[in-house]
C-alpha positions as CSV (number, residue, x, y, z in Angstrom):
1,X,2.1,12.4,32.8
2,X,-0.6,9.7,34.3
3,X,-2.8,12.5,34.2
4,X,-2.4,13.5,31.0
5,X,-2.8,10.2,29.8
6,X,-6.4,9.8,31.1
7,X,-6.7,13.2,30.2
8,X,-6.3,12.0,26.8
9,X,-7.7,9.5,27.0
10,X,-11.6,10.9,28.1
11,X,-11.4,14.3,26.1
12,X,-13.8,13.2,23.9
13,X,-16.6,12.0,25.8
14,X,-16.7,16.0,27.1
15,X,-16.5,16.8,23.8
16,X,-20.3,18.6,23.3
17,X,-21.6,17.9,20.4
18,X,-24.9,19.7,19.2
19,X,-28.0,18.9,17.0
20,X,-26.8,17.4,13.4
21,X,-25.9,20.1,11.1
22,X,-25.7,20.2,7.3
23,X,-22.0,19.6,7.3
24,X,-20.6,20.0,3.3
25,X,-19.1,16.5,1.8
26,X,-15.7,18.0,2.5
27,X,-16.7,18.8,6.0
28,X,-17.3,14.8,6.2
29,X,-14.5,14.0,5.1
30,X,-12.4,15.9,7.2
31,X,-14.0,14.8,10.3
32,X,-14.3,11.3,10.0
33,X,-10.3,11.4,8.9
34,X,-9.1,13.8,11.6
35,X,-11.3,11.6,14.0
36,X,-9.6,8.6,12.6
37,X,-6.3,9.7,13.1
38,X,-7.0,11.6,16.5
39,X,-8.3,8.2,17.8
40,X,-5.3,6.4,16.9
41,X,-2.8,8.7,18.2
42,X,-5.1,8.9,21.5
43,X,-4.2,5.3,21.6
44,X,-0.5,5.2,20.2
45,X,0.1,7.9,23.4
46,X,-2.1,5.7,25.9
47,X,-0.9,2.5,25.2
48,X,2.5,3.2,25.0
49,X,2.3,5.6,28.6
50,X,1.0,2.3,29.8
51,X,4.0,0.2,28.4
52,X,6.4,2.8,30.0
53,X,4.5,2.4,33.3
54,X,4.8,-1.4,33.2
55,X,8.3,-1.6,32.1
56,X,8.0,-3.3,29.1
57,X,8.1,-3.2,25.1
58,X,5.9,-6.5,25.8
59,X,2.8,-5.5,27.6
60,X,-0.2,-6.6,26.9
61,X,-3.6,-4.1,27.1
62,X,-5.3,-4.7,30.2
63,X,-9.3,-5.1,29.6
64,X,-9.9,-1.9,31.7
65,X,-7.6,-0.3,28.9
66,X,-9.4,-1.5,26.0
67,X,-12.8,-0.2,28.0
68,X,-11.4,3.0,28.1
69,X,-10.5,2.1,24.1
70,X,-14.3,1.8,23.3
71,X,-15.9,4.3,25.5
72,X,-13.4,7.0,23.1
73,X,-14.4,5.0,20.1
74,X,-18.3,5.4,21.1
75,X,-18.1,9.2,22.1
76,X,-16.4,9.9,18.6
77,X,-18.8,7.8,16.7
78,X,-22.0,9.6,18.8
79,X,-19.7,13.1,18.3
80,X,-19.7,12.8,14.5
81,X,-22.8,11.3,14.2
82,X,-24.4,14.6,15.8
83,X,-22.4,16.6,14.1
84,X,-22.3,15.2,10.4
85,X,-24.6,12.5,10.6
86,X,-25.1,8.5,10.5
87,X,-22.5,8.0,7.3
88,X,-19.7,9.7,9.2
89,X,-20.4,7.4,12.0
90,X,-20.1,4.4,9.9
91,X,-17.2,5.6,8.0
92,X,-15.0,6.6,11.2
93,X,-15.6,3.5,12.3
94,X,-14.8,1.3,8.9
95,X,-11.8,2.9,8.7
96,X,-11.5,1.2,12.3
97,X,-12.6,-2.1,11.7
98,X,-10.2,-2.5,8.5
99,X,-7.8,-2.1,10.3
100,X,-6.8,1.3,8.7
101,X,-6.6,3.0,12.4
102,X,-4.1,0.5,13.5
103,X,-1.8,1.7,10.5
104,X,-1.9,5.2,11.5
105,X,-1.1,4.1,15.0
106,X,2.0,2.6,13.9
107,X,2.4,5.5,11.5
108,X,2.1,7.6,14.8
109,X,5.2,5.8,16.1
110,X,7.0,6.2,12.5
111,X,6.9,9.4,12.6
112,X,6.9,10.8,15.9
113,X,9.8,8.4,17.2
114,X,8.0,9.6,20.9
115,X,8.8,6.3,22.2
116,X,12.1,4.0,21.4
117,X,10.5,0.8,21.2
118,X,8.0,2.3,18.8
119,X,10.4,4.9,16.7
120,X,10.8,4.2,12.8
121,X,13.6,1.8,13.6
122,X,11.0,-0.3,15.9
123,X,8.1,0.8,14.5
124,X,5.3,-2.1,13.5
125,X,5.0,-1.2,9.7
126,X,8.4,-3.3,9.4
127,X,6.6,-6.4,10.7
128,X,5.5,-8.8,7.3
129,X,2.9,-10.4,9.3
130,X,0.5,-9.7,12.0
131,X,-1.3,-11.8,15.4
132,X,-3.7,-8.8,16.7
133,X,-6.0,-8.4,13.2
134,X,-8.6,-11.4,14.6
135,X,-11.2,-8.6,14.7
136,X,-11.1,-7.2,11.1
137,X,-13.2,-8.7,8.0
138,X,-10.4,-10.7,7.3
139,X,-9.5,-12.0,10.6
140,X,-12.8,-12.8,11.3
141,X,-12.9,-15.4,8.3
142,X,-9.5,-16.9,10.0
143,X,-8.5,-19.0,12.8
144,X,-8.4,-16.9,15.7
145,X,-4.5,-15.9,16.2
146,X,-3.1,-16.8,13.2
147,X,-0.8,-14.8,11.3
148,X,-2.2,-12.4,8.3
149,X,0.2,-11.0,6.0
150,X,0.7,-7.2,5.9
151,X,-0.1,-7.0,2.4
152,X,-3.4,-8.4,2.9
153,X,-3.7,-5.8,5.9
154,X,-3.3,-3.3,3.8
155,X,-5.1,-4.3,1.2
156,X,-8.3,-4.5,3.3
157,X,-7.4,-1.4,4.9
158,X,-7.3,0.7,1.2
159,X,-10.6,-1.1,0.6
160,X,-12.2,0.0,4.1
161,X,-10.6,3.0,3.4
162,X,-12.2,3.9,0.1
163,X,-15.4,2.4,0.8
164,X,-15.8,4.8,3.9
165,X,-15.1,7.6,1.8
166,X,-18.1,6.4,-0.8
167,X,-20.0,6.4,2.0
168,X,-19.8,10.2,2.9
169,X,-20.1,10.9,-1.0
């Protein structure tokens, strides 16, 4: 399974990608959405394979992890911006940095039940309030660690969301 994790984990750096195309609007859209929601189910799998292999509901991403994390994130972004250009490349990773890709990794675990500790009884969309968002617009206008509400989560999400999809008009 360790395997198939990495696996995972680096299938789309080997992903070949060639010279930009004229992709359609529609084309865009379904790129940058799939490549959204591929990324975070790459992840939901990865870092809950690593929680199994640790033990623990309460494991915290190791830096090599989050590495690993990026390097996918950059591959994608380079991927679609070969393939559908620079807006695609910004949207993918708007959606990202709103936080919208960390819904759909929860949304992974709501749906898919794959692990317990992550099933739609667990799952993170029941949380009100989140610790991990220090990253996103929002966070960034916070005090690192603090607590930001899930509606304002979502919010920015929907916004990031939306926006990224203007883009690619």
């Amino acid at each position: 399974m360790k395997t198939f994790v990495i696996g995972l984990l680096f299938l789309p750096m080997f992903v070949s990608a060639g010279q930009a195309q004229d992709s359609t609007r529609l084309e865009r859209y379904g790129y940058v959405v799939g490549s959204s929601l591929a990324f975070a189910l790459v992840d939901y799998v990865g870092f809950n394979e690593l929680k199994k292999m640790n033990g623990g509901v309460h494991y915290e991403a190791s830096p090599l992890y989050r590495i690993a994390e990026g390097i996918i994130q950059a591959a994608i972004t380079y991927f679609l911006y070969k393939q559908c250009g620079l807006s695609s490349a910004i949207s993918f990773n708007l959606i990202w940095w709103t936080w919208g890709d960390d819904f759909a990794y929860y949304g992974w675990g709501y749906l898919t039940g794959l692990y317990p500790w992550e099933s739609s009884r667990e799952s993170g969309l029941r949380f009100h309030e989140y610790n991990s968002a220090g990253w996103t617009p929002i966070g960034l206008t916070r005090q690192q660690g603090s607590w930001i509400a899930k509606s304002t989560l979502l919010a920015q999400s929907v916004v990031g969301f939306s926006i990224s999809m203007a883009i690619l008009w």
